[in-house]
LOSE-219306 format. One record per residue (C-alpha): residue in one letter; x, y, z. Coordinates in steps of 0.5 Angstrom, whole numbers, plus 500, padded with zeros to 3 digits. Layout:
AXYZ/...
This chain:
X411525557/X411517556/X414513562/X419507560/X420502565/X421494566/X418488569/X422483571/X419475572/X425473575/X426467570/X431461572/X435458566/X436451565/X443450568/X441455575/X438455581/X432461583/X438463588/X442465582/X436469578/X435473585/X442476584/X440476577/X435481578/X438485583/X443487579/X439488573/X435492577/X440497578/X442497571/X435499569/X436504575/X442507572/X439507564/X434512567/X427506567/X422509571/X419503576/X421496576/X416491577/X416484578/X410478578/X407474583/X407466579/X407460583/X408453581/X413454575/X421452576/X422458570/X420463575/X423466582/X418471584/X413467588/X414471595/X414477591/X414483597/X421478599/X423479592/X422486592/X425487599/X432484595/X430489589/X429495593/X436494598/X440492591/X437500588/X436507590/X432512587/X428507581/X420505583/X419498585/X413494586/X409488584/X406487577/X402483580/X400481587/X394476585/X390479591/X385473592/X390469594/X392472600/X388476606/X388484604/X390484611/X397481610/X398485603/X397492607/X402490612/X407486607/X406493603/X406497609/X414494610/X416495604/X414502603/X417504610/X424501608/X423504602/X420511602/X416513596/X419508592/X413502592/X408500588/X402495588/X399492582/X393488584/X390481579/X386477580/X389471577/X391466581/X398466577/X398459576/X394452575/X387450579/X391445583/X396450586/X391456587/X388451591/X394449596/X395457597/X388459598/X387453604/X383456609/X381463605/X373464603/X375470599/X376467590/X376472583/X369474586/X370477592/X378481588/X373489588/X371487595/X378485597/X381491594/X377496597/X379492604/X386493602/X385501600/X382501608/X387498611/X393503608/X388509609/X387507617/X380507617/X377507623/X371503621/X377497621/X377497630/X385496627/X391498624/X395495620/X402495623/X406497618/X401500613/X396505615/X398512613/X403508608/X402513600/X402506596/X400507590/X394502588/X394499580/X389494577/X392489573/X389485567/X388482561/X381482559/X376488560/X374485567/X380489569/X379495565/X372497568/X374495575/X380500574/X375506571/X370505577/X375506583/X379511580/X386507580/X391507574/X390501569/X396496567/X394491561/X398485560/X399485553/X406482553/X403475553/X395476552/X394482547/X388481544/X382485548/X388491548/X385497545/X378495547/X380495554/X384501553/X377504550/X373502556/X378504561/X378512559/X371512558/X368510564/X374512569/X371516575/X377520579/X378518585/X382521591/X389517588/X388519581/X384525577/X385522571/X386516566/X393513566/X394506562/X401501561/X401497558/X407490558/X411489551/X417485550/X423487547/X429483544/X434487542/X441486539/X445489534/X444484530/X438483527/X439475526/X442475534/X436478536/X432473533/X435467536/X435470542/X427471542/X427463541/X428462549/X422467550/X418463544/X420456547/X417458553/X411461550/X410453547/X411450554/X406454558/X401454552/X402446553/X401446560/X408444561/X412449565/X419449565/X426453566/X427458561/X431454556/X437456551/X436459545/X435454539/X436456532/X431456527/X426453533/X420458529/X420455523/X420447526/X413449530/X406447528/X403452523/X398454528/X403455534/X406460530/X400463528/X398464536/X405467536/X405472530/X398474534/X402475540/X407479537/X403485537/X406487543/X414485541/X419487538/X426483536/X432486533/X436492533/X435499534/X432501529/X427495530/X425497535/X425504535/X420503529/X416498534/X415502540/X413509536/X407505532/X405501539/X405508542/X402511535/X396506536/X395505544/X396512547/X398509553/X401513558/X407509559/X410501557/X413496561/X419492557/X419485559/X422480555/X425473557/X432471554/X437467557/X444469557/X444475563/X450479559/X445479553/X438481557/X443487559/X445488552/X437489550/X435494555/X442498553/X439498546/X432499548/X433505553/X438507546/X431507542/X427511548/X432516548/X431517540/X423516540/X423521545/X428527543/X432526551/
């Protein structure tokens, strides 16, 4: 049976503070847990006013206090900005405080610019080359393997499953070689999707953690129950799209009627590429839209993400969403 679960990017509205989106999510959280998704993850970004998931294991922490039962973790942590010591302990913390709740997904993206990567890594030799090695390090470090001559205090011993991020193949031939599951990052970069699912499959060796292939893959959804509603409000998920293809990151703005229309006709062809793995409008909508992406990709399990301003209104989509699973999958 396919899994459904949420990825949260801690958005902050033009009008609010990051203090306001924290409390936002954990409370989005625990309606995510009560509407039965199976994990919630949030990403590691920096450097970008519209989001407040910067200090990821705190963010959880926060997350994991506010909910009960619902799997929490990171999707993802960009690895080559921190020592993988750091990771297994910060992890190790969250797994103690959280007993088989935690997940760690793994990118090696720096989740922002050059310059701010460059702030973060000061003092770090490691980069994108050096991610296999670091994630082999971290796996050592949660196994508590003699050879370190060290424990990581929280960490060792600790069961925290480990996932391989990406959007390209680079991920997918990474995940296959370790044995570790597969999340693509097809809610904003779908196009190397069913190629990287292909590799993934084929190649993947099992390994102590998984003896099988297990793919998720991110999707946006917008929903309302009305079809002309769900579409102004995928416009603050579309505004923000234009701003960080411009390099000009900004609070998630309102939405704003007819905004597709008014784009360039090659900013609205980036966007129709992107829709592959998006759904906007009602139940019905989306009920069509995820049994096709699930028809074409196989994938073991999605996670919904999709950004939208008013708080009551994202609640509303993840109602109409878990409205649709239930009829998609016959509970």
């Amino acid at each position: 049976m396919i899994r459904f679960s949420v990825l949260d990017l801690v958005p902050v509205t033009e009008g609010s503070e990051a203090g306001t989106a924290l409390r936002q999510s954990a409370a989005f959280a625990a309606h995510a847990e009560a509407l039965g998704f199976h994990r919630y993850w949030v990403a590691e970004h920096h450097g970008m006013p519209g989001i407040a998931s910067a200090a990821t294991s705190v963010v959880l922490a926060h997350i994991g206090a506010a909910t009960s039962r619902i799997r929490i973790g990171a999707g993802g942590i960009m690895l080559p900005n921190h020592a993988p010591l750091l990771i297994a302990e910060q992890f190790g913390t969250l797994s103690a405080l959280f007993p088989g709740r935690i997940d760690l997904g793994l990118g090696r993206a720096p989740g922002s610019d050059q310059r701010v990567a460059q702030a973060i890594r000061r003092g770090l030799s490691g980069g994108p080359d050096e991610f296999p090695r670091d994630v082999m390090e971290l796996q050592a470090y949660f196994a508590g393997d003699p050879r370190l001559g060290f424990q990581a205090t929280p960490g060792a011993g600790e069961q925290v499953p480990i996932w391989i991020l990406g959007s390209s193949l680079y991920g997918a031939q990474l995940a296959a070689a370790l044995g570790l599951p597969y999340a693509f990052a097809s809610h904003f970069a779908p196009a190397a999707l069913d190629e990287a699912i292909a590799i993934y499959r084929r190649d993947f060796r099992p390994s102590a953690q998984l003896d099988r292939p297990y793919v998720m893959a991110g999707y946006n959804v917008c929903a309302a129950d009305d079809l002309g509603e769900a579409q102004l409000l995928a416009t603050s998920m579309q505004q923000m799209f234009v701003q960080l293809r411009t390099g000009q990151p900004g609070k998630l703005p309102p939405p704003v009627p007819g905004y597709l229309d008014s784009l360039p006709p090659v900013v609205q062809a980036q966007m129709a590429a992107a829709r592959s793995a998006t759904s906007i409008g009602t139940q019905a909508e989306v009920e069509r839209d995820l049994a096709a992406f699930i028809e074409r990709t196989g994938v073991d399990e999605l996670i919904i993400g999709g950004q939208i301003y008013d708080f009551e209104a994202r609640k509303r989509s993840l109602d109409i969403t878990m409205a649709a699973i239930r009829r998609l999958t016959g509970e």
